[in-house]
TORVEXKOL-646155 format. One record per atom (N, C-alpha, C): residue in one letter; z, x, y. Coordinates in steps of 0.2 Angstrom, whole numbers, padded with zeros to 4 digits, always signed. Last residue first. Layout:
// TORVEXKOL-646155
AZXY;...
***
This chain:
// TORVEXKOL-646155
X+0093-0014+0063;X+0093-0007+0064;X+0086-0005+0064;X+0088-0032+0069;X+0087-0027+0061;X+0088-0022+0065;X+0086-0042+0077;X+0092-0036+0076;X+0091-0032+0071;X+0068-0040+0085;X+0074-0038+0078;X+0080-0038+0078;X+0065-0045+0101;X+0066-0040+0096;X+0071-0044+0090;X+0056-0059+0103;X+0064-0057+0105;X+0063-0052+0099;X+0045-0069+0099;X+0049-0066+0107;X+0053-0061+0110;X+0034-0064+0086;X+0042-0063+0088;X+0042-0062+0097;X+0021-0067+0088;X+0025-0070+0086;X+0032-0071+0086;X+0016-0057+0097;X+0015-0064+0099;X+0019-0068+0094;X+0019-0044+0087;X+0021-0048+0094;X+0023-0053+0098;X+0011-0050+0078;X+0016-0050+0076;X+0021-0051+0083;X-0002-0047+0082;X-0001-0053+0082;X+0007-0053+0079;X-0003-0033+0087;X-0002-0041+0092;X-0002-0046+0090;X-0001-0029+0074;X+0004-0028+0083;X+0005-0032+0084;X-0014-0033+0070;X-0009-0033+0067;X-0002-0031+0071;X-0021-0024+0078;X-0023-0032+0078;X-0016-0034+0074;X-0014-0010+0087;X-0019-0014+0081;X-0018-0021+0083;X-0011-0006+0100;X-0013-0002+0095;X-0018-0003+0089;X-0020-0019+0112;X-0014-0016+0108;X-0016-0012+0102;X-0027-0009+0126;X-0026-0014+0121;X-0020-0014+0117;X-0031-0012+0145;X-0027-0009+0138;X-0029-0014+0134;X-0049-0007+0152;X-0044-0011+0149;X-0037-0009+0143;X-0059+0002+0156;X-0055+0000+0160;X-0049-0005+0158;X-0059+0008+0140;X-0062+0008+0147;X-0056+0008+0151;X-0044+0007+0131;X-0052+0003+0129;X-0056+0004+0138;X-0031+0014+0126;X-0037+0015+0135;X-0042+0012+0127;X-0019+0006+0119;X-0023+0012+0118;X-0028+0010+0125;X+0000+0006+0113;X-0005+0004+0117;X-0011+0009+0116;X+0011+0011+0106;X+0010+0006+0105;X+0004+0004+0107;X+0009+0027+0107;X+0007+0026+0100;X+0007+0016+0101;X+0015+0031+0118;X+0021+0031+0113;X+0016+0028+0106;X+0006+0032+0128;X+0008+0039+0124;X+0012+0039+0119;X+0007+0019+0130;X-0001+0022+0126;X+0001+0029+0122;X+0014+0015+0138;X+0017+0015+0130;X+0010+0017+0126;X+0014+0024+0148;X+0017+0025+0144;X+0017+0024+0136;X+0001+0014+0155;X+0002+0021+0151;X+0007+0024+0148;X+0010+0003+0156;X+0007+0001+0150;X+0003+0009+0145;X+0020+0007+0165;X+0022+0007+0157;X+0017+0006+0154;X+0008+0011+0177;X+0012+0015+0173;X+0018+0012+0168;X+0007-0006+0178;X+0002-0002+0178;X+0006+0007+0173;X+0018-0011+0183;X+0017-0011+0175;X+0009-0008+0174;X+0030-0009+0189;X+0025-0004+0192;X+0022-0005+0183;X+0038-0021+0188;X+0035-0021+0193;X+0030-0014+0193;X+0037-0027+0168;X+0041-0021+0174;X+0037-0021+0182;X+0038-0046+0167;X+0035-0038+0167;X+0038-0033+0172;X+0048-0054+0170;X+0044-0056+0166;X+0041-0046+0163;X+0057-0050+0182;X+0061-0053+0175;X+0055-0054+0171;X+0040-0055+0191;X+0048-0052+0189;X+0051-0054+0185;X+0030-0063+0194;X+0032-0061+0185;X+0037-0054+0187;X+0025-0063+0208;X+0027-0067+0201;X+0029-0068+0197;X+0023-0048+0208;X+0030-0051+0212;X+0029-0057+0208;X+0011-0046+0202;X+0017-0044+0201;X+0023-0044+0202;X+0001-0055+0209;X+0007-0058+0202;X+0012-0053+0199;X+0002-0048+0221;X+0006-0056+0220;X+0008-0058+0214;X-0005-0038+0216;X+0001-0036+0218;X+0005-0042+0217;X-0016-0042+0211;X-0013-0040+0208;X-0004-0039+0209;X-0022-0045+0225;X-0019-0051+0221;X-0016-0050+0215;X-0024-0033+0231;X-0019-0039+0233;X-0015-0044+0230;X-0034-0028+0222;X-0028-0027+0223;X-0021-0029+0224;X-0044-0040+0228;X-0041-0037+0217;X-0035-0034+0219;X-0048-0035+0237;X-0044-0042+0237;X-0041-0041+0229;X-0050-0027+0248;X-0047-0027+0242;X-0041-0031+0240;X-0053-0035+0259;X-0058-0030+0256;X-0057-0028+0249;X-0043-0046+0262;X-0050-0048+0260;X-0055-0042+0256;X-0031-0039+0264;X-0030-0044+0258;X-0038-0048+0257;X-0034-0024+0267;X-0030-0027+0261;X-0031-0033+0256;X-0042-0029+0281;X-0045-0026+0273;X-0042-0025+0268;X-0031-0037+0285;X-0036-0038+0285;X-0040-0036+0280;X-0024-0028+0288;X-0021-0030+0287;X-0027-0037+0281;X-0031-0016+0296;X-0027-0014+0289;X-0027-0021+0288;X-0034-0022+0308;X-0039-0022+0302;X-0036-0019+0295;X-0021-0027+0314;X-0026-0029+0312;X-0033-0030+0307;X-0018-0010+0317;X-0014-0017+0311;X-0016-0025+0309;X-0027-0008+0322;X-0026-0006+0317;X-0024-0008+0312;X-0027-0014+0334;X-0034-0014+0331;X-0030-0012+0324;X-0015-0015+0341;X-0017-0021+0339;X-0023-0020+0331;X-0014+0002+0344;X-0009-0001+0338;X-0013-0010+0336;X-0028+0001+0352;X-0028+0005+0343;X-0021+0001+0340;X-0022-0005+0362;X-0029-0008+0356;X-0029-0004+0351;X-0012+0000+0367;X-0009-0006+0363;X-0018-0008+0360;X-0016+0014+0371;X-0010+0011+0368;X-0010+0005+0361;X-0028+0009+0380;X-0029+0013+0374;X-0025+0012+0369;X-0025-0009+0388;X-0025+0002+0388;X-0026+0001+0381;X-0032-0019+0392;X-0025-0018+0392;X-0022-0013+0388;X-0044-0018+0397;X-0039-0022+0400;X-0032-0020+0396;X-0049-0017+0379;X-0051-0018+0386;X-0046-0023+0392;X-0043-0015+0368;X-0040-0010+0373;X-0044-0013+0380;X-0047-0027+0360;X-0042-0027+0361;X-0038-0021+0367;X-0061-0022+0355;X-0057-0027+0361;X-0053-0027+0362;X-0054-0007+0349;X-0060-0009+0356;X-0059-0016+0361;X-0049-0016+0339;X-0046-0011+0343;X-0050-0011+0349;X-0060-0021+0330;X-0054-0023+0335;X-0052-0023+0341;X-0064-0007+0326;X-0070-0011+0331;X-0065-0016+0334;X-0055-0003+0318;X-0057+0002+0326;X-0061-0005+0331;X-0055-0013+0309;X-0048-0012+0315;X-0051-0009+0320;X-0066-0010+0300;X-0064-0015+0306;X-0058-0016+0312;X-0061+0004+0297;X-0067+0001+0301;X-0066-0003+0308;X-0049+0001+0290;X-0050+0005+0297;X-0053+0003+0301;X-0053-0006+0279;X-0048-0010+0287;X-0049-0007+0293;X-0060-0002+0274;X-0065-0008+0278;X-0061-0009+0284;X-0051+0007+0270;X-0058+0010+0271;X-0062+0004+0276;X-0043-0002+0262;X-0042+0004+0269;X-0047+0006+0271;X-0052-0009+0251;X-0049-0013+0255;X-0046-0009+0263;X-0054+0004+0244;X-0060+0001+0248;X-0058-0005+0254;X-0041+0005+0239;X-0044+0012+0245;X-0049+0007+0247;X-0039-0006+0231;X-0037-0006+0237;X-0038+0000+0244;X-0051-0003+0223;X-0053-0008+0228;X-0045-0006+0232;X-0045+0010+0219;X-0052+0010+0220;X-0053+0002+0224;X-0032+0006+0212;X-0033+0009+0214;X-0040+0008+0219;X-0038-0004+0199;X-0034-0007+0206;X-0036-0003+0211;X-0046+0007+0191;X-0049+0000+0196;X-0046-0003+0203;X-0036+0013+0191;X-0042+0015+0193;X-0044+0012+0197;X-0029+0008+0178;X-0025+0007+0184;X-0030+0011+0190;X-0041+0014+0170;X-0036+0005+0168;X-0034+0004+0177;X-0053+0022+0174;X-0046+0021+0170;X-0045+0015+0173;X-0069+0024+0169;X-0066+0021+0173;X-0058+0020+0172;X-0077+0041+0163;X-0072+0034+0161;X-0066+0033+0167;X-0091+0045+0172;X-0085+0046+0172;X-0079+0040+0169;X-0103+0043+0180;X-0100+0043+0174;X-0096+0046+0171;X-0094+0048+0197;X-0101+0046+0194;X-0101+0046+0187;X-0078+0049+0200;X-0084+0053+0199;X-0090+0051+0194;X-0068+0041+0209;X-0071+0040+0201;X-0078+0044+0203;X-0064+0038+0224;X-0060+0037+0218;X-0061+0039+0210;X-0075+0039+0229;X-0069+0046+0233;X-0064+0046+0226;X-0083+0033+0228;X-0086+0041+0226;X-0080+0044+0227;X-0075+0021+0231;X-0078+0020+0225;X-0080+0027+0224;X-0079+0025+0246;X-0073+0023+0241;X-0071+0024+0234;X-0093+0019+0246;X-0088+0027+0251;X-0081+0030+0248;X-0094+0012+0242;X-0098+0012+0242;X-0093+0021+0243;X-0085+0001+0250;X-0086+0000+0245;X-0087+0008+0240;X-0091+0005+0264;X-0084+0006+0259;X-0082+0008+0253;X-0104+0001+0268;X-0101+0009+0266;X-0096+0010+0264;X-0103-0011+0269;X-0108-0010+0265;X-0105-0002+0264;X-0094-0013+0276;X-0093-0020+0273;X-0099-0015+0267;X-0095-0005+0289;X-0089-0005+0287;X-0089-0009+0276;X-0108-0012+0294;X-0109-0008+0291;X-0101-0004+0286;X-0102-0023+0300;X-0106-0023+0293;X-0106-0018+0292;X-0090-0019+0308;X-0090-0022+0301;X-0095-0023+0297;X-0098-0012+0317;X-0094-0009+0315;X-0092-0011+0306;X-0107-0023+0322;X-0108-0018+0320;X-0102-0014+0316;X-0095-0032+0328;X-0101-0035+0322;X-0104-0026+0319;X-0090-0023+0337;X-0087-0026+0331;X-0091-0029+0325;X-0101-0021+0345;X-0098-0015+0342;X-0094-0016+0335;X-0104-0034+0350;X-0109-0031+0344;X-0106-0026+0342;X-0092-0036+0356;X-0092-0041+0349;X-0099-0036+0346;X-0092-0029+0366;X-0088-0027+0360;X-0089-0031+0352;X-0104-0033+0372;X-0103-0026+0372;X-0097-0024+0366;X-0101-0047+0376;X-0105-0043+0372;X-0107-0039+0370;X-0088-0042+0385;X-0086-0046+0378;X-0094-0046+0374;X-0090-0035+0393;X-0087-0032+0389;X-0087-0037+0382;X-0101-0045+0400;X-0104-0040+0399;X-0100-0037+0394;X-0091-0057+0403;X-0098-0055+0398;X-0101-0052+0398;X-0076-0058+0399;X-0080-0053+0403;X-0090-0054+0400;X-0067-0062+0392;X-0067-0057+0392;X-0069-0053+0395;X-0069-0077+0392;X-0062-0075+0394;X-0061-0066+0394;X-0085-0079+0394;X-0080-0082+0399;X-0073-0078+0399;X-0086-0071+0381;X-0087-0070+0385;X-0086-0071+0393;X-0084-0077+0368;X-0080-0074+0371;X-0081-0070+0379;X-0098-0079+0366;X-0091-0084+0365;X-0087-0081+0370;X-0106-0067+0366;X-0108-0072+0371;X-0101-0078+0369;X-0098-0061+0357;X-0098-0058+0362;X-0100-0063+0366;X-0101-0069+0345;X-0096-0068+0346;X-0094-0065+0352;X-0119-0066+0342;X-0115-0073+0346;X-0106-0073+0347;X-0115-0054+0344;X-0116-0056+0348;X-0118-0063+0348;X-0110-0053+0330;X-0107-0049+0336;X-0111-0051+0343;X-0120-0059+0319;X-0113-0062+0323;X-0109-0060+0328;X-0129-0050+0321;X-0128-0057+0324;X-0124-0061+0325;X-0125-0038+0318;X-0126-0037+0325;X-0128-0047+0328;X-0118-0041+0305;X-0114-0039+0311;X-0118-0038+0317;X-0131-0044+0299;X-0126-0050+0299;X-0122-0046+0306;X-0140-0031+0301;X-0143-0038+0303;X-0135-0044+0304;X-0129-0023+0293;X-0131-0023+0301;X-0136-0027+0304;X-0129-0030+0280;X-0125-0028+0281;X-0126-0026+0291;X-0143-0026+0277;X-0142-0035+0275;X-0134-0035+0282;X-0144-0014+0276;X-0149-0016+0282;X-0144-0023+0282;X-0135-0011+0265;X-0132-0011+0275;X-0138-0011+0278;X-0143-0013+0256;X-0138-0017+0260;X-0135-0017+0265;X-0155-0004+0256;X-0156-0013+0257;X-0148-0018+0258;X-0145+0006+0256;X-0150+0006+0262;X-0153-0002+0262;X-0141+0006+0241;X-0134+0007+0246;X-0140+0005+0255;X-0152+0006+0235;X-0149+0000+0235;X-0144-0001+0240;X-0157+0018+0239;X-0162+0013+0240;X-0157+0005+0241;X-0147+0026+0232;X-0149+0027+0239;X-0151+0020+0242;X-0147+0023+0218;X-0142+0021+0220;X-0144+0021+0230;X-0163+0028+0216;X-0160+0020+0216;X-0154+0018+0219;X-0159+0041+0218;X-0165+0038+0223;X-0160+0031+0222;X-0141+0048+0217;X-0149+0046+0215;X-0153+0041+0217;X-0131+0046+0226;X-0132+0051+0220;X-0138+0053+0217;X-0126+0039+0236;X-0132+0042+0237;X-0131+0048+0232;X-0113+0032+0235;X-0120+0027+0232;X-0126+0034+0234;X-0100+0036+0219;X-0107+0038+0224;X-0112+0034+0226;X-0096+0019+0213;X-0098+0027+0213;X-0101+0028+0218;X-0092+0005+0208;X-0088+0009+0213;X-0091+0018+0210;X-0103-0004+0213;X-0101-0001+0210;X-0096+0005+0214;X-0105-0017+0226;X-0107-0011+0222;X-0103-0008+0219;X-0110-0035+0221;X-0104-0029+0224;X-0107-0023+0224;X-0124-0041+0224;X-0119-0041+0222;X-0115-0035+0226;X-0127-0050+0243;X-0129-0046+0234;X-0123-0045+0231;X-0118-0052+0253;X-0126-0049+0250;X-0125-0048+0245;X-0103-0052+0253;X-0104-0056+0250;X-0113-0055+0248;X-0102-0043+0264;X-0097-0040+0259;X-0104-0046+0254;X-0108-0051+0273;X-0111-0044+0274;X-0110-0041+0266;X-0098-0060+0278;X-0104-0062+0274;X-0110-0057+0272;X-0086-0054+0281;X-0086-0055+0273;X-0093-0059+0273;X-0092-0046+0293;X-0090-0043+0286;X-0091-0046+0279;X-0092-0058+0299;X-0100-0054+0298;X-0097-0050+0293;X-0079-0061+0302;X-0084-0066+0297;X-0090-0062+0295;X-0074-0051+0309;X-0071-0055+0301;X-0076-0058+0297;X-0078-0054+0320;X-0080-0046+0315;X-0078-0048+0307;X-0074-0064+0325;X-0081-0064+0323;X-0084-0057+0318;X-0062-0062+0324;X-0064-0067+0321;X-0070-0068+0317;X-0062-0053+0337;X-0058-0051+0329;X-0064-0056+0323;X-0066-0060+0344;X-0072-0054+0343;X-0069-0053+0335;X-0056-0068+0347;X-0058-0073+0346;X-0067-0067+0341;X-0046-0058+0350;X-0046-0063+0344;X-0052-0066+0342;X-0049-0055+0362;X-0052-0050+0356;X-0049-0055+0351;X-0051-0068+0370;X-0057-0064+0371;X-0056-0060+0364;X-0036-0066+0370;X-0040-0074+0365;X-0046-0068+0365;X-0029-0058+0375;X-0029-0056+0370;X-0035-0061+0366;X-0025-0059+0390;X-0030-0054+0386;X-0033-0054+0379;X-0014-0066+0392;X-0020-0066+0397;X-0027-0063+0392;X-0003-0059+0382;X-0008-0066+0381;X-0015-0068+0383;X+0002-0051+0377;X+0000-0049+0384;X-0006-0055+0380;X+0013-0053+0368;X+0014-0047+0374;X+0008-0047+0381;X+0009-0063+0361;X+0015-0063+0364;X+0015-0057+0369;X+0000-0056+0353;X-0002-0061+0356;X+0002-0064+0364;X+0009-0047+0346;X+0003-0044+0350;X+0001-0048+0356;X+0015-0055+0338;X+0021-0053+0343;X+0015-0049+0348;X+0007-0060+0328;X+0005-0066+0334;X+0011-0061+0339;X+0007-0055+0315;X+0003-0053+0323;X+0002-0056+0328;X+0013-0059+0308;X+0015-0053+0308;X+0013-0052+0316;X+0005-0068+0303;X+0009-0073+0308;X+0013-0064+0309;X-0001-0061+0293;X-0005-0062+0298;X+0000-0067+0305;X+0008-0064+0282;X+0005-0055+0286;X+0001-0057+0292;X+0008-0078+0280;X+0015-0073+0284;X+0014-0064+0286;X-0003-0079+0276;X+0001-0083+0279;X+0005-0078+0283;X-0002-0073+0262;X-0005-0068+0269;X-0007-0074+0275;X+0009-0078+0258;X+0011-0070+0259;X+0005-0068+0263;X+0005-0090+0256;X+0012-0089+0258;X+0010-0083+0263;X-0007-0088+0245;X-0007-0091+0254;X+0000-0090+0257;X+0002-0082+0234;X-0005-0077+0239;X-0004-0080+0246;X+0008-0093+0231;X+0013-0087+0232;X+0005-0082+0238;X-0003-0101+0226;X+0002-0102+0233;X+0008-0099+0236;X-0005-0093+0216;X-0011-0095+0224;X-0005-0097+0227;X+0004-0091+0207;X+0001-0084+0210;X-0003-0087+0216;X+0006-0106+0202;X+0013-0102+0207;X+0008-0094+0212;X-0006-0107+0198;X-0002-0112+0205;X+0004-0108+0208;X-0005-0099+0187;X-0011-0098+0192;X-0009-0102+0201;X+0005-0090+0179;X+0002-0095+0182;X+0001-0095+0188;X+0005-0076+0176;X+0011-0078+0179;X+0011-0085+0183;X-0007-0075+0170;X-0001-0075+0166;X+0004-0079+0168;X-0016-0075+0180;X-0016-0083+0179;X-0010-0081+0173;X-0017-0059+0183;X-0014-0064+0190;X-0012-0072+0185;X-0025-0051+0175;X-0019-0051+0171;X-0015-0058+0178;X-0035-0043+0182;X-0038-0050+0178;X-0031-0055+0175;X-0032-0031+0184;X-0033-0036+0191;X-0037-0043+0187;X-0030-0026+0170;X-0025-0027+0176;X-0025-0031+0182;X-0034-0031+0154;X-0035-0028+0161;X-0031-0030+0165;X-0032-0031+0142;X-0028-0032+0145;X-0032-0029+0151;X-0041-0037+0124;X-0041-0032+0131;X-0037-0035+0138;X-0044-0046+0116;X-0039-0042+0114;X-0037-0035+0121;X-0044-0064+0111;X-0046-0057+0116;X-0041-0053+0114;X-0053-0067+0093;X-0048-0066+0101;X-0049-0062+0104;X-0064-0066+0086;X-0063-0071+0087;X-0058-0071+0092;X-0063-0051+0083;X-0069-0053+0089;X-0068-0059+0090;X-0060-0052+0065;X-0062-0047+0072;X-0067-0050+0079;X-0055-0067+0061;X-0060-0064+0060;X-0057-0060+0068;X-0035-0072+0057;X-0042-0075+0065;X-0047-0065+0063;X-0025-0069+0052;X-0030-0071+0047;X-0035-0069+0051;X-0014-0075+0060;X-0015-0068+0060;X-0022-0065+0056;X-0024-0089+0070;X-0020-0086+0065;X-0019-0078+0064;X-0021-0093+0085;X-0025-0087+0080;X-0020-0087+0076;X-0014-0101+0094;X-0017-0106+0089;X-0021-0100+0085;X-0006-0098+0108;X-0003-0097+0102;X-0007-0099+0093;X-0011-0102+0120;X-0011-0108+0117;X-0005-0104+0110;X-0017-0088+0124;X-0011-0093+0128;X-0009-0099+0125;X-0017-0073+0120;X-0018-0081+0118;X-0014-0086+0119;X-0018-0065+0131;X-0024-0066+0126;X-0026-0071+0121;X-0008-0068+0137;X-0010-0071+0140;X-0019-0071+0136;X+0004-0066+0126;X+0002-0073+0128;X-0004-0074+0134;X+0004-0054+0128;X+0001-0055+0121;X+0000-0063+0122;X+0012-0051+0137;X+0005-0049+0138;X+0001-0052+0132;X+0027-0054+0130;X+0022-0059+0135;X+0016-0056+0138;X+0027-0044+0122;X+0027-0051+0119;X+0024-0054+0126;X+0030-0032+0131;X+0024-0033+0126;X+0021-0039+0122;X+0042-0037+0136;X+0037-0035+0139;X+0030-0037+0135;X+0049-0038+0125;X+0049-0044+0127;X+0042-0043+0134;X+0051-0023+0117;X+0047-0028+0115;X+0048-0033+0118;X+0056-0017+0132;X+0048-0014+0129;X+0045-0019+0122;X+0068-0019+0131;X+0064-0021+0136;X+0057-0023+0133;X+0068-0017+0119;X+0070-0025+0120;X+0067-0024+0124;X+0070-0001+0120;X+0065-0005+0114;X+0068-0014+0118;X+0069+0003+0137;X+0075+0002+0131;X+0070-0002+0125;X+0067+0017+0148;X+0062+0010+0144;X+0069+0011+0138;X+0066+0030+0157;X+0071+0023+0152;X+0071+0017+0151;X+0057+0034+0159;X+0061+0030+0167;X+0064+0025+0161;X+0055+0046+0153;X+0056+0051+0160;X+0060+0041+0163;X+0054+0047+0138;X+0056+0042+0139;X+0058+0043+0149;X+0042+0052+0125;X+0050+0055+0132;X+0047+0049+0135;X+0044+0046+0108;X+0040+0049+0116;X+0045+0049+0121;X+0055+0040+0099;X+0053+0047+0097;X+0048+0051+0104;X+0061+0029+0101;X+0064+0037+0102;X+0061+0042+0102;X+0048+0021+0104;X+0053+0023+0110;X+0058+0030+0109;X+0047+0022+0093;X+0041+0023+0094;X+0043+0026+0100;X+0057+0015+0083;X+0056+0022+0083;X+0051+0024+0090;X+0057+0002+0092;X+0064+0007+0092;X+0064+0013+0092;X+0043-0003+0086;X+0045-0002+0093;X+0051+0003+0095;X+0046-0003+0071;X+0040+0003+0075;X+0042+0004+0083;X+0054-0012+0066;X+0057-0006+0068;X+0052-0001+0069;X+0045-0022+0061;X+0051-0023+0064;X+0056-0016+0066;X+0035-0017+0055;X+0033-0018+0061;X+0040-0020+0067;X+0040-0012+0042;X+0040-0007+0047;X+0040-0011+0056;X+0044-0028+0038;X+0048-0022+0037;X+0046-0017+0044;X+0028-0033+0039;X+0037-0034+0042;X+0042-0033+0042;X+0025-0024+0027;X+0022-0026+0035;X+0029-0028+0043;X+0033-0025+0017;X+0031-0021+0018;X+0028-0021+0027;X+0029-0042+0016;X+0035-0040+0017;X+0038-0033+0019;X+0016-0041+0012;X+0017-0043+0019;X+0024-0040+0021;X+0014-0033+0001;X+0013-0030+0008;X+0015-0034+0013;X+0031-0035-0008;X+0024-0036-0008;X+0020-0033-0001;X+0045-0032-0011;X+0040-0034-0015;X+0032-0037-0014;X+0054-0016-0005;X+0050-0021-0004;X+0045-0025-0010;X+0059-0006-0013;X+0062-0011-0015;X+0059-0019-0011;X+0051+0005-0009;X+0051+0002-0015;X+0056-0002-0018;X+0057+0008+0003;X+0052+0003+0005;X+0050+0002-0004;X+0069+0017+0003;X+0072+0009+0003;X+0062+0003+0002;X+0063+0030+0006;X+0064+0027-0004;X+0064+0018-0002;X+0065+0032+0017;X+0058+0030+0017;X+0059+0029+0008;X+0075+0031+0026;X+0075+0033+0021;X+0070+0027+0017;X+0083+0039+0043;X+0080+0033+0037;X+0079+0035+0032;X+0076+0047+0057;X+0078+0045+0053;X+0077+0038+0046;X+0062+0052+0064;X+0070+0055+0063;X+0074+0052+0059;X+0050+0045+0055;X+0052+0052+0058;X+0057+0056+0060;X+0048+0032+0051;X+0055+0036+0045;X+0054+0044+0050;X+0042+0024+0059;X+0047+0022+0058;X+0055+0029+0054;X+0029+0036+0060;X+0034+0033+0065;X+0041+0034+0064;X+0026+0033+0045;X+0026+0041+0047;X+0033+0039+0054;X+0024+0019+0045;X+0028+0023+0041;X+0030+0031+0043;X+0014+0019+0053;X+0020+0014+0054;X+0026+0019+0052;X+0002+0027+0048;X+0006+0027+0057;X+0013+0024+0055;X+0003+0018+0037;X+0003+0027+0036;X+0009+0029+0043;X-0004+0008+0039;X+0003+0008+0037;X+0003+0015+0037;X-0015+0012+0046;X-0013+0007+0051;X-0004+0008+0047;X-0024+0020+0037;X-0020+0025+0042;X-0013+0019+0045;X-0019+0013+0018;X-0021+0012+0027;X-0019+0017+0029;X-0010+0016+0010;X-0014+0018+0009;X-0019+0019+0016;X+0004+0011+0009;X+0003+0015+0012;X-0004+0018+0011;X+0000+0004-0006;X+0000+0000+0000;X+0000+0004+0006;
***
C-alpha cells in the first residue's frame, strides 16, 4: 500500500521525527491507512519546516479547510470525483466571493466611500478654487477609465520587447490620447467659468492628456518593472503587479490634478491635493485586483491569516501546498478532499 509516491510522502513525513512506523500493520485496509497518515501530516509537516511566524497545525488545518470551500462551495465532490471534474487552483485576486460576495462589495463601497470623503478637508481649505480642479479631476478620471477599458488589458510585460508587443502598446495609447485630449477639453471648456477659460482648457487637456496616456503606459510600464518577459508569473505577483500599475496611474494622474489644483492656489497645496488624489484613485480604480483583494482580506479575519499571500508560500515549503503558475494548489487531490472534509483538526497525537 506504501507503494504510491502520494503514501510514501505521508509516511516518510508523518514517522520523520518521531513514531513508530510498525503501528501501520495494524491498519486494516488503505482507506484506513489514508486516514491514519492524513490525520497527522499537517502536525508533522509543521514540525518538521521552519516555522520564522509560528504557524500552530490547528491554525494551519482550519486555514486550509476554508480555502477548500471555496473550490467547492456546495461540498457535493465526491472523493471518488474523476481528475478535472473540480477546481483545484487558488488564486489570489479571484479568492474575494469566499468571504462572500455582499459582505466583500459593500465592505469595498464603504471603504472607497470613506477614502475619497478623506478629501473633501482639501475642499474645506480653499473652496473658491477648488470646483474648477474637481470638476478637471473628474474629467481626467473618466478619460482614464475609458482609455483603461480600449481593448483588452495588457499583459503585464515589457510592452516594447518585440515589434508586436510595440505596435500593440502604440494602437493603444493612440486610443488612449484621442480619449484624454477629448475629454480634457470638453472638461476644460466645463470648468472653465469657475477656473478661468484659458487655465481651465489648458489643464483639463493636460489632465485628459496625462491620464490617457498614464491609462495605456502603466499598465504596460509596470507590468516590465514587475515580471521579466517569459518568466513564471508568481502567485502573489499578480497582486503585486496591478497594485504597482494602480501607483503608476495614480502618480500620473495626480500630477495632471495637481496642475489644477495649483492654479491660484500655490505649488504647495496642488502637488499635496494632486497626489493624494491620484494615489488614491489609482489604488482603487487602476489596481483594482489589488484593492479588492485587500477588502476580502479584511473580510475574512478570524477566517484566514491577513498576510495569506506569504502562508500559502510557506505551506508550499512545508510539502502542503504547490506554485501551479500563477495559482496555489493543494499538494494532492486526496488533501483536499480530506480537508474539506474535516473542519477542525484531529485530536489524534
Amino acid at each position: 500500500m506504501l507503494s504510491t509516491p502520494w503514501r510514501l510522502c505521508l509516511t516518510a513525513t508523518v514517522y520523520h521525527h518521531d513514531g513508530d512506523p510498525g503501528e501501520l500493520l495494524t491498519l486494516p485496509d488503505a482507506d484506513a491507512l489514508d486516514r491514519h497518515l492524513l490525520a497527522r501530516f499537517i502536525p508533522a509537516a509543521v514540525r518538521t519546516a521552519p516555522n520564522p511566524r509560528g504557524y500552530t497545525p490547528q491554525d494551519v488545518h482550519r486555514w486550509l479547510h476554508h480555502l477548500t470551500t471555496h473550490l467547492d462551495p456546495t461540498g457535493t465532490f465526491p472523493a471518488t470525483a474523476p481528475q478535472g471534474a473540480e477546481a483545484t487552483d487558488l488564486v489570489l485576486h479571484e479568492l474575494w466571493p469566499l468571504a462572500g460576495r455582499t459582505r466583500v462589495q459593500a465592505t469595498d463601497v464603504f471603504l472607497t466611500t470613506l477614502t475619497f470623503l478623506f478629501l473633501l478637508p482639501f475642499a474645506w481649505t480653499a473652496p473658491q478654487r477648488l470646483s474648477g480642479a474637481f470638476m478637471i479631476g473628474i474629467g481626467a478620471a473618466v478619460s482614464g477609465v475609458v482609455a483603461t477599458q480600449a481593448g483588452s488589458p495588457m499583459s503585464p510585460a515589457n510592452p516594447f520587447r518585440t515589434p508586436q508587443r510595440r505596435r500593440e502598446f502604440a494602437l493603444r495609447l493612440t486610443v488612449g490620447l484621442v480619449t484624454g485630449l477629448t475629454v480634457g477639453l470638453v472638461t476644460g471648456l466645463t470648468a472653465g467659468p469657475t477656473a478661468g477659460l484659458t487655465a481651465g482648457l489648458a489643464v483639463g487637456l493636460a489632465a485628459g492628456l496625462a491620464a490617457g496616456i498614464g491609462s495605456r503606459l502603466a499598465p504596460g510600464f509596470a507590468g516590465g518593472l514587475a515580471q521579466e518577459p517569459g518568466a513564471n508569473l508568481g502567485a502573489r505577483a499578480v497582486v503585486r503587479s496591478d497594485a504597482l500599475v494602480g501607483l503608476v496611474f495614480g502618480l500620473l494622474w495626480g500630477l495632471a490634478v495637481g496642475l489644477a489644483a495649483e492654479h491660484g492656489s500655490g505649488p504647495a497645496f496642488g502637488l499635496t491635493f494632486g497626489l493624494t488624489a491620484g494615489l488614491t484613485f489609482g489604488l482603487i480604480s487602476g489596481g483594482r485586483s489589488a484593492w479588492r483583494y485587500a477588502v476580502f482580506l479584511l473580510c475574512s479575519r478570524r477566517r484566514l491569516p491577513f498576510r495569506l499571500g506569504l502562508f500559502l508560500d510557506w505551506a508550499v515549503t512545508t510539502g502542503l501546498m504547490r506554485h501551479s503558475g500563477p495559482a496555489y494548489q493543494y499538494r494532492h487531490r486526496e488533501l483536499q478532499h480530506w480537508l474539506r472534509q474535516y473542519p477542525q483538526p484531529s485530536s489524534t497525537p
